[in-house]
C-alpha positions as CSV (number, residue, x, y, z in Angstrom):
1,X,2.9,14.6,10.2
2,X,-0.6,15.1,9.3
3,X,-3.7,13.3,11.1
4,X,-4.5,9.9,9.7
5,X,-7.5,7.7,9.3
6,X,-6.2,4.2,9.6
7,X,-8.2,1.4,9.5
8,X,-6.9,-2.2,11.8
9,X,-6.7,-5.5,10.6
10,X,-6.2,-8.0,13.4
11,X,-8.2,-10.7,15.2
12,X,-7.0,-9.9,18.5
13,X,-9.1,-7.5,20.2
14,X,-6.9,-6.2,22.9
15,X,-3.9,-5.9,20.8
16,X,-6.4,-3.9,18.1
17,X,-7.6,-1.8,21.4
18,X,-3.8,-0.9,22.2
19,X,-3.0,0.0,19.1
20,X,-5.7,2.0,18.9
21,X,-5.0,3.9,22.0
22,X,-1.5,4.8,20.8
23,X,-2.6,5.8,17.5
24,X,-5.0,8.4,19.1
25,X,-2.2,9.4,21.1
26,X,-0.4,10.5,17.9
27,X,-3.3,12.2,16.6
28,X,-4.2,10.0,14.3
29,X,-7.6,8.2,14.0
30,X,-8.3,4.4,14.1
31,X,-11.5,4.3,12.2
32,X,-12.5,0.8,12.5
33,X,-10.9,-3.2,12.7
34,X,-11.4,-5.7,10.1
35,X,-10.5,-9.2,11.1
36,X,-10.3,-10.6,7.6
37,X,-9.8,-10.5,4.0
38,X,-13.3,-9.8,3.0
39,X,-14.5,-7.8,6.1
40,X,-10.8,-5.4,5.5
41,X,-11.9,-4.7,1.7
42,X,-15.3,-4.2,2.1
43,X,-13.9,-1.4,5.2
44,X,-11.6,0.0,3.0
45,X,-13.7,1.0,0.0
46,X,-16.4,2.0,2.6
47,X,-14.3,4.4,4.8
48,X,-11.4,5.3,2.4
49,X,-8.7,5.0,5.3
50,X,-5.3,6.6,4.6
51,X,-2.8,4.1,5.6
52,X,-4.0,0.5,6.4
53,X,-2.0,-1.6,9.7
54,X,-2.2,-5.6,8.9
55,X,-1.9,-7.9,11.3
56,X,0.3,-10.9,9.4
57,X,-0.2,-13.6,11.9
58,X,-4.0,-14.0,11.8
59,X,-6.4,-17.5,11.9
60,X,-8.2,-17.6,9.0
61,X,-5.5,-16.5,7.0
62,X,-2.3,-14.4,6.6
63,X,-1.9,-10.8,7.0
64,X,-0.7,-10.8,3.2
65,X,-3.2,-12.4,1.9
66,X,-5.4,-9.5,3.3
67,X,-2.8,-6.9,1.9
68,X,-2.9,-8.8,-1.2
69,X,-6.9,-8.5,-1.3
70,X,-6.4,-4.7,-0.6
71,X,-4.1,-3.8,-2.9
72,X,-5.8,-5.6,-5.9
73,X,-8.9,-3.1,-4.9
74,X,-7.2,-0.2,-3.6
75,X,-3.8,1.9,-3.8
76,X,-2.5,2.1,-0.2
77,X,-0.4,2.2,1.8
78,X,0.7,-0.9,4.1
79,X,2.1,-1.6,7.3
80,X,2.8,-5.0,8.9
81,X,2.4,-6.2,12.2
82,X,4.2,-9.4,13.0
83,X,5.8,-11.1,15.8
84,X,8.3,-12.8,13.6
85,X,10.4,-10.5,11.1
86,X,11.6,-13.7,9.1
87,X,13.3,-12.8,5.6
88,X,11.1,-14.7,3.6
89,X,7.7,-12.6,4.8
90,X,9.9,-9.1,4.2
91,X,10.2,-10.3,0.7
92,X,7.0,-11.3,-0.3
93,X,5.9,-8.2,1.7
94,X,8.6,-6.3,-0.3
95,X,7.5,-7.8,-3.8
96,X,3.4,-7.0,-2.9
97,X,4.5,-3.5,-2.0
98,X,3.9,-3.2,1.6
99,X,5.5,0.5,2.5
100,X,6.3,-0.7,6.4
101,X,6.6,-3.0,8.9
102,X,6.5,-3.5,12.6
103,X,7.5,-5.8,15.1
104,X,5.4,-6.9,18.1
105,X,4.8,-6.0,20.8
106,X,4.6,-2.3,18.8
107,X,5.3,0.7,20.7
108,X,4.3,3.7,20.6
109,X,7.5,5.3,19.9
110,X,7.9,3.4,17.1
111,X,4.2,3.6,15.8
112,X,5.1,7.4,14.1
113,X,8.1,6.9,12.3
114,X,6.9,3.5,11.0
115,X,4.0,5.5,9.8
116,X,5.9,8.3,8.4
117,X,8.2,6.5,6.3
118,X,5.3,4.1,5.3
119,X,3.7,7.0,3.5
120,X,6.7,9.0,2.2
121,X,7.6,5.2,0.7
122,X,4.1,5.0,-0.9
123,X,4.2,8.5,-2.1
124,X,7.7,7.9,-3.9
125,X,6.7,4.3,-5.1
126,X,3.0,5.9,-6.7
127,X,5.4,9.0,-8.4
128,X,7.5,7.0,-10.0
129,X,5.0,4.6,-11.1
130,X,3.3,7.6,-12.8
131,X,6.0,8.8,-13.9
132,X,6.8,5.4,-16.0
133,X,3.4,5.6,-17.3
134,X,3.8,8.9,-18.7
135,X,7.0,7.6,-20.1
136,X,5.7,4.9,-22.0
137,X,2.8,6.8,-23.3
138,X,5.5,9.4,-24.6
139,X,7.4,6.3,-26.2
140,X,3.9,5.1,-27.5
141,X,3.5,8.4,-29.1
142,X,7.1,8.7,-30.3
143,X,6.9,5.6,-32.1
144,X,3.5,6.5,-33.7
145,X,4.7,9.7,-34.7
146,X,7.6,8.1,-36.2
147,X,5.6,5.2,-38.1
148,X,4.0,8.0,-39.6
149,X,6.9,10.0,-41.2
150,X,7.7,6.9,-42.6
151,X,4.7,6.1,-44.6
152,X,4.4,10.0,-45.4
153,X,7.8,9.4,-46.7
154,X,6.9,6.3,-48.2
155,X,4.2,8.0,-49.7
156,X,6.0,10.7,-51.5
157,X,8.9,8.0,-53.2
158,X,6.1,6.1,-54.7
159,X,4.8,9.4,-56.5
């Protein structure tokens, strides 16, 4: 898998610290902790991390309301931390488009496969959202093109 730059989002300081640790260990490269919405944004657009890790269990507000504030700014990819994995949370994570999630305490073990499936998910969800884009402009075109074979065709009954 290739090196990352990942930024933290957590208010725990020796969690973020561990994490950190074990991320180096896999070669990848924490680049910084946020510890809430505004402080993660401003991070992200400043340091353009590749993959972003989201505490959800924070004080001054959940973890999705920070992935929530990311997203609107910035296309990402998104993994959770939580100490809960409760249905509810993987389907508001699931309808936000959160590529992963992990369950506390997070290992290391599980740290690069979490990872690597976060960002082949990401990668598959931002092709196929291209690809409906490029499908709707082709319909947008179609039905332009069409519009006007009728009016040319209009055009030439009326002479």
């Amino acid at each position: 898998m290739e090196r990352l730059k990942i930024l933290l989002v957590s208010e725990d300081r020796c969690e973020s610290l561990s994490l950190s640790a074990m991320l180096q260990n896999l070669g990848h490269t924490p680049i910084t902790c946020a510890h809430d919405v505004t402080e993660a944004v401003t991070k992200t657009s400043a340091l353009s991390p590749d993959l972003v890790i989201v505490d959800v269990t924070m004080d001054d507000c959940c973890g999705l309301q920070t992935a929530t504030g990311i997203l609107e700014q910035h296309a990402l990819p998104i993994v959770l931390i939580t100490s809960f994995i409760e249905p509810e949370l993987i389907d508001q994570a699931d309808a936000l488009g959160i590529s992963g999630d992990m369950a506390k305490p997070v290992s290391q073990k599980d740290i690069q496969s979490v990872l690597v499936l976060a960002r082949s998910r990401f990668k598959y969800l931002q092709a196929l959202r291209s690809e409906i884009l490029d499908l709707k402009n082709m319909m947008r075109t179609r039905k332009l093109i069409e519009q006007a074979r009728r009016n040319a065709a209009e055009a030439l009954d009326r002479r």
